[in-house]
C-alpha positions as YAML, in Angstrom:
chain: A
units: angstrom
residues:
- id: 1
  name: UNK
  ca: [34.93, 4.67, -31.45]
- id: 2
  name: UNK
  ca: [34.70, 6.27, -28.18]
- id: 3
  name: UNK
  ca: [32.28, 5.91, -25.86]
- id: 4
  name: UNK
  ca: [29.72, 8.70, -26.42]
- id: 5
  name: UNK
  ca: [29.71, 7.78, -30.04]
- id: 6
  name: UNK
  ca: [28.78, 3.80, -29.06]
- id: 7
  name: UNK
  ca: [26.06, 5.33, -27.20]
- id: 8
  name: UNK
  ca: [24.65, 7.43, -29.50]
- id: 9
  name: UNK
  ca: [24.89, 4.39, -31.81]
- id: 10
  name: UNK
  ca: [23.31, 1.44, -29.79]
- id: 11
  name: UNK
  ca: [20.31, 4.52, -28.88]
- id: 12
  name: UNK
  ca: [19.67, 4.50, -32.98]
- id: 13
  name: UNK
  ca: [19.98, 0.93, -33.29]
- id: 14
  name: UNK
  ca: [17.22, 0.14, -30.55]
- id: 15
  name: UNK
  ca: [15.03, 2.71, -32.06]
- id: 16
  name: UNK
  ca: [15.51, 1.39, -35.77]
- id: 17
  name: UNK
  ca: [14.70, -2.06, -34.49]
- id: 18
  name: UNK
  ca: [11.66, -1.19, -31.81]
- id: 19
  name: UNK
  ca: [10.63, 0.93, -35.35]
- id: 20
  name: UNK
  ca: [10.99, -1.90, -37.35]
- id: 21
  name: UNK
  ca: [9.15, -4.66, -35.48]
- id: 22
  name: UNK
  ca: [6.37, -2.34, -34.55]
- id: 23
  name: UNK
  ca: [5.82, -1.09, -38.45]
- id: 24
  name: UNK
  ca: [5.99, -4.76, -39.25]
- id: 25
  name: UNK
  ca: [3.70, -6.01, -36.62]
- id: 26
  name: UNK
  ca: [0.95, -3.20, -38.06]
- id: 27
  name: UNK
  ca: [1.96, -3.90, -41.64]
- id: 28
  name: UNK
  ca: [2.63, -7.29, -42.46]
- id: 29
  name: UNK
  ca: [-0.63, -8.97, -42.63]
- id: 30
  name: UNK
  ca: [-0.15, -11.53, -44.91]
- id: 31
  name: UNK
  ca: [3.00, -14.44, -45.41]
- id: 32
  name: UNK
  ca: [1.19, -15.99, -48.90]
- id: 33
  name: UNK
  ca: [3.92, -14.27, -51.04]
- id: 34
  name: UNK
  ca: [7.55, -13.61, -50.84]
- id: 35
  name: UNK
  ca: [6.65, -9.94, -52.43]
- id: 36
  name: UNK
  ca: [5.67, -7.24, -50.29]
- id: 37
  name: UNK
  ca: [1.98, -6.10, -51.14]
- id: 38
  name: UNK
  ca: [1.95, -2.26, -52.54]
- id: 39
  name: UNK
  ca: [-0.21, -2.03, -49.41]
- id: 40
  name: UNK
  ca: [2.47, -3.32, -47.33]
- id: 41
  name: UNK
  ca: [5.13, -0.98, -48.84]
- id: 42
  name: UNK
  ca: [2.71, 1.86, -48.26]
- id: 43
  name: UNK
  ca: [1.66, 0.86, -44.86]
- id: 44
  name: UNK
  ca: [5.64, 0.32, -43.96]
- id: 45
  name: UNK
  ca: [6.38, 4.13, -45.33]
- id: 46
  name: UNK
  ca: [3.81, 5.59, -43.69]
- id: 47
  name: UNK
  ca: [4.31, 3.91, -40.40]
- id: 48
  name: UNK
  ca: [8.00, 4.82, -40.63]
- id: 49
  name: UNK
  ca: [7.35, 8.70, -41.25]
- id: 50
  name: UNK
  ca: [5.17, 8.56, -38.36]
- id: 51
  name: UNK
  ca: [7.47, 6.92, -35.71]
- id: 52
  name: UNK
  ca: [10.23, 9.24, -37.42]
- id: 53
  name: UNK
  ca: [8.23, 12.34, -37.44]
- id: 54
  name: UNK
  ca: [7.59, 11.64, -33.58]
- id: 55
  name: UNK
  ca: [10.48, 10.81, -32.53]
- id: 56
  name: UNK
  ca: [11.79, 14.43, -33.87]
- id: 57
  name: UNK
  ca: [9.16, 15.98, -32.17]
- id: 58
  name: UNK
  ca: [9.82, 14.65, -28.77]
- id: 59
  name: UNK
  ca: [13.51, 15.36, -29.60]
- id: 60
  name: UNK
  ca: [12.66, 19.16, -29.86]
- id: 61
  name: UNK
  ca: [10.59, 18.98, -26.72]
- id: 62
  name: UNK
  ca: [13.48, 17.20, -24.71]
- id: 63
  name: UNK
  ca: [15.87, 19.91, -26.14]
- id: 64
  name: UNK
  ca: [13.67, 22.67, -24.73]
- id: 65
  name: UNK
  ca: [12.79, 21.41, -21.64]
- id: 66
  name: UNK
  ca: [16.82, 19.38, -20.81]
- id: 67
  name: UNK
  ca: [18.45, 22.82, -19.98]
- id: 68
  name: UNK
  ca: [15.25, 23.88, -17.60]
- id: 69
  name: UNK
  ca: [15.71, 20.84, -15.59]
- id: 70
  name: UNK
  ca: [19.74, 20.63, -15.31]
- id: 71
  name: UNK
  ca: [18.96, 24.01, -13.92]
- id: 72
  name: UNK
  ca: [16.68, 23.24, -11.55]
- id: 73
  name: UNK
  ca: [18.84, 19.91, -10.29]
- id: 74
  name: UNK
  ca: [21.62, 22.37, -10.02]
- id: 75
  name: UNK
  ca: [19.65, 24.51, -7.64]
- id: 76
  name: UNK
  ca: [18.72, 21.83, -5.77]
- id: 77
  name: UNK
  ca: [21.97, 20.91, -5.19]
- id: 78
  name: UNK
  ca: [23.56, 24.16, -4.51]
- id: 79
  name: UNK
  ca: [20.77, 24.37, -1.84]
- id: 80
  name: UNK
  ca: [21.83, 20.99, -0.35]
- id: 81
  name: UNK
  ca: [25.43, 22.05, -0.07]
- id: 82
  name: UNK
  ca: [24.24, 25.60, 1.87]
- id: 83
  name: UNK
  ca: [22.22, 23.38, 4.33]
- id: 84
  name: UNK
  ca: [25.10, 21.42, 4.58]
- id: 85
  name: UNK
  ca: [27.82, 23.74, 4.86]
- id: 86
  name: UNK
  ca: [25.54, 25.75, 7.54]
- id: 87
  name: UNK
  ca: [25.26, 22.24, 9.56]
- id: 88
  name: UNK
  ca: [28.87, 22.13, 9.31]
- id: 89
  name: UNK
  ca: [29.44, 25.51, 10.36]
- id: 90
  name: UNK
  ca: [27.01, 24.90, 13.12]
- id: 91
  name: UNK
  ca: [28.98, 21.87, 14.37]
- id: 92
  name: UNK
  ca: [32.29, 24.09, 14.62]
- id: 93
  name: UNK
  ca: [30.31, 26.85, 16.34]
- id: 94
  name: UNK
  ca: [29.12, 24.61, 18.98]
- id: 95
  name: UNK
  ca: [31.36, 23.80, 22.40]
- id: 96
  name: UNK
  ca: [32.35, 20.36, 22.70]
- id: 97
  name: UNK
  ca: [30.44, 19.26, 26.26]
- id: 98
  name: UNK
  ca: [33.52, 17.35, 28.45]
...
């Protein structure tokens, strides 16, 4: 497994278990019975869909919005190396004082 794929793999494991323990947290309300309640299935399922459901939506925001701000870091960066190629160029420019 290389490492992009570990990655991507340890990201859906911490959101599966954040998931998990806060669905439970909300849903689990009662430890009287081994069963889960049909409340607590529902309550589970619907929690689920909702962290799912949200996490796909701030997926397709980050998607959108990624590219606008690699650009933007490039430009800042290209604008660094100018000022810093001019400072250079500067440097070269001026006599040395003996």
């Amino acid at each position: 497994m290389d490492a992009l794929q570990l990655r991507n793999f340890k990201d859906f494991l911490l959101l599966y278990n954040q998931m998990s323990e806060m669905c439970f947290k909300k849903c689990a309300n009662t430890f009287l019975s081994r069963q889960v309640t049909s409340d607590e299935d529902l309550c589970v399922n619907n929690c689920a869909l909702k962290y799912i459901h949200a996490n796909h939506k701030i997926m397709e925001i980050f998607m959108e919005v990624q590219p606008m701000m690699v650009r933007k870091r490039m430009e800042e960066i290209n604008a660094q190396q100018s000022t810093l190629e001019a400072q250079n160029q500067q440097i070269k420019v001026e006599p040395n004082p003996q």
